[in-house]
Each structure stands twice: as C-alpha cells, then as structure tokens.
C-alpha positions as CSV (number, residue, x, y, z in Angstrom):
1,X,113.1,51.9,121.9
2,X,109.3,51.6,121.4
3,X,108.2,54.3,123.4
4,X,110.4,56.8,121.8
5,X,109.6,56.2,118.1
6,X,105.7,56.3,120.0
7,X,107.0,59.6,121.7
8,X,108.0,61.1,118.0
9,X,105.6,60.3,116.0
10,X,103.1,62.0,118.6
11,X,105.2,64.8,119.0
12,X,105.4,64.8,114.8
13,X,101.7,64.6,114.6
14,X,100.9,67.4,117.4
15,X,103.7,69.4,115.5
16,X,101.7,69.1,112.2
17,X,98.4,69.6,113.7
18,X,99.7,72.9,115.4
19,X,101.1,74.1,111.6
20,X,97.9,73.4,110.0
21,X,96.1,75.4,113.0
22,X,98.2,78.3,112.2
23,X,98.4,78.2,108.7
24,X,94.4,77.9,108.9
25,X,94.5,81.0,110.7
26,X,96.9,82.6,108.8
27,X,94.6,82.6,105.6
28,X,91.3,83.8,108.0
29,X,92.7,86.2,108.6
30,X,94.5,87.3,105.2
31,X,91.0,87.4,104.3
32,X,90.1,89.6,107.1
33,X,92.6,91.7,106.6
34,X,91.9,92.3,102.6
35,X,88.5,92.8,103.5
36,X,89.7,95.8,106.3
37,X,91.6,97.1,103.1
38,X,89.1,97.4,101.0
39,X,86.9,99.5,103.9
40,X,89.9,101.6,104.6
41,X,89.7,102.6,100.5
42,X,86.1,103.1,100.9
43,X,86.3,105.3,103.9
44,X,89.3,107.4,102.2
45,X,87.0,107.7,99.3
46,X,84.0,109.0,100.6
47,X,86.0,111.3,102.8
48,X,87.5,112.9,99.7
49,X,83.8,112.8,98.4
50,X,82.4,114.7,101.6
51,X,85.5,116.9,101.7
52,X,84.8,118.4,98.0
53,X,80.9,117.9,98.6
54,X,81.4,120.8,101.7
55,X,84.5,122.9,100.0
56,X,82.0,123.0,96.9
57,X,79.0,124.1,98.6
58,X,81.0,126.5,100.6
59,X,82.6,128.3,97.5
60,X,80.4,128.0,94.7
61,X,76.6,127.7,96.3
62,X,77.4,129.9,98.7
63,X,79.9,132.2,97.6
64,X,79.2,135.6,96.8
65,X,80.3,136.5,93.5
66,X,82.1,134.6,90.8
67,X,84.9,132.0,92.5
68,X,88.4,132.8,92.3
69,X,91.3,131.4,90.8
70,X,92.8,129.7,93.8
71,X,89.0,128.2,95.3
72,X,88.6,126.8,91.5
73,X,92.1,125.1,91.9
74,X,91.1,123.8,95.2
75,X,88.2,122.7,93.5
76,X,89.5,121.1,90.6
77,X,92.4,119.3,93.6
78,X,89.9,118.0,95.3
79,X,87.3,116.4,92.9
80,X,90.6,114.6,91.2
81,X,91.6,113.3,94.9
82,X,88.7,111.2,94.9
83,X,89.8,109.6,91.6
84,X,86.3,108.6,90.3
85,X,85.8,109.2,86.5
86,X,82.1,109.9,86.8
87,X,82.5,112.2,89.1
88,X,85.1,113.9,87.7
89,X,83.1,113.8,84.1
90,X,79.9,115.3,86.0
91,X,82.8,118.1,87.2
92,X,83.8,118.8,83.7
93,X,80.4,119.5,82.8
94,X,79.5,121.4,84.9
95,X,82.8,123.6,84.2
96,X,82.2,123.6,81.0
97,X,78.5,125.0,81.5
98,X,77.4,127.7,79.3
99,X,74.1,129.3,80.6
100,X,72.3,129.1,84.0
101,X,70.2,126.3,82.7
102,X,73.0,124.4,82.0
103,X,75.2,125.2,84.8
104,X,72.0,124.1,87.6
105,X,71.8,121.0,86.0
106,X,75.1,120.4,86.3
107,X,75.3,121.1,89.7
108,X,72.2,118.7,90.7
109,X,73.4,116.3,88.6
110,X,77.0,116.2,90.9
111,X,75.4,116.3,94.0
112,X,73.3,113.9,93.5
113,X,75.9,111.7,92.0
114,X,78.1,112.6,95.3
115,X,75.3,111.5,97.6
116,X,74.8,108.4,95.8
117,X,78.4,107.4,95.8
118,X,78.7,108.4,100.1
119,X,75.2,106.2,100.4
120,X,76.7,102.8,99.0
C-alpha cells in the first residue's frame, strides 16, 4: 500500500510539473505570437504606404497632363488604405493646394512623411 500512494504522488507531481512546462510555454509563446501580430500590421502598413508612394509618383509626378477622375479615386483609395491620419492630413493639403508653390510643398512634405513612416 506504500509504494502506491509513493507511485501517485510521483506520478501527481510529474503530472503538475508537465502542466506548468506547458502552461510556461503557452504564454512564450502568446507573447511571441502578439509580437508576430504586430509585424504583420507593420508590414501591411508600409505596403499600403509603398503601394500609394509608387501609384502617386506614377500618376501625378509623372503623368502627363492633369490626373483624371478615376487615377484621383485610386488615389484618394489608396492613401485611406493605409489608415494613418497624418498622412492622410498631408493628402488633404496637398488636394487642397491652390498655386504651384503650395501644391510642391505639399508634395515634399508627403513624401517625406511617407519615407519616414517606411524607415521606422
């Protein structure tokens, strides 16, 4: 009868150390895992970031002529994909632009803030 309350309490206390491994575990990697998350978001960001950077070099620096209605929707789509308020405040004014000056500014102003926000 000794050796098998010695058997079950061993067995109890391998049991237990075996759920504490795991539940250890568990919670490394939840933090992993949140942290993988997080990277994923930035990725998605900056490829949204890139993505507008290249359709908005492509239509407005170096289209020919005024844009169009359906490249400024594109436009307008694609800077509210990436779901950034500065950037989409730096994109209003430069919309909103009323002279060359204004409108150059504007535009070096966004890329730059675009750049900055890929870089970090």
């Amino acid at each position: 009868m000794q050796k098998a309350k010695i058997v079950i309490i061993i067995l109890i206390t391998v049991l237990v150390a075996g759920n504490v491994c795991f539940v250890t575990l568990f919670f490394m990697n939840r933090a992993d895992l949140q942290k993988y998350k997080e990277e994923v978001v930035v990725q998605k960001t900056n490829d949204n970031v890139l993505s507008f950077a290249d359709l908005f070099i492509d239509k407005v620096l170096l289209g020919q002529g005024s844009v169009n209605f359906e490249d400024r929707l594109s436009l307008e789509n694609a800077v509210r994909d990436i779901k950034d308020k500065e950037i989409f405040s730096n994109w209003e004014m430069f919309t909103k632009s009323q002279n060359d000056r204004e409108s150059q500014t504007a535009v070096g102003n966004l890329l730059k803030l675009l750049f900055a926000k890929v870089a970090n």
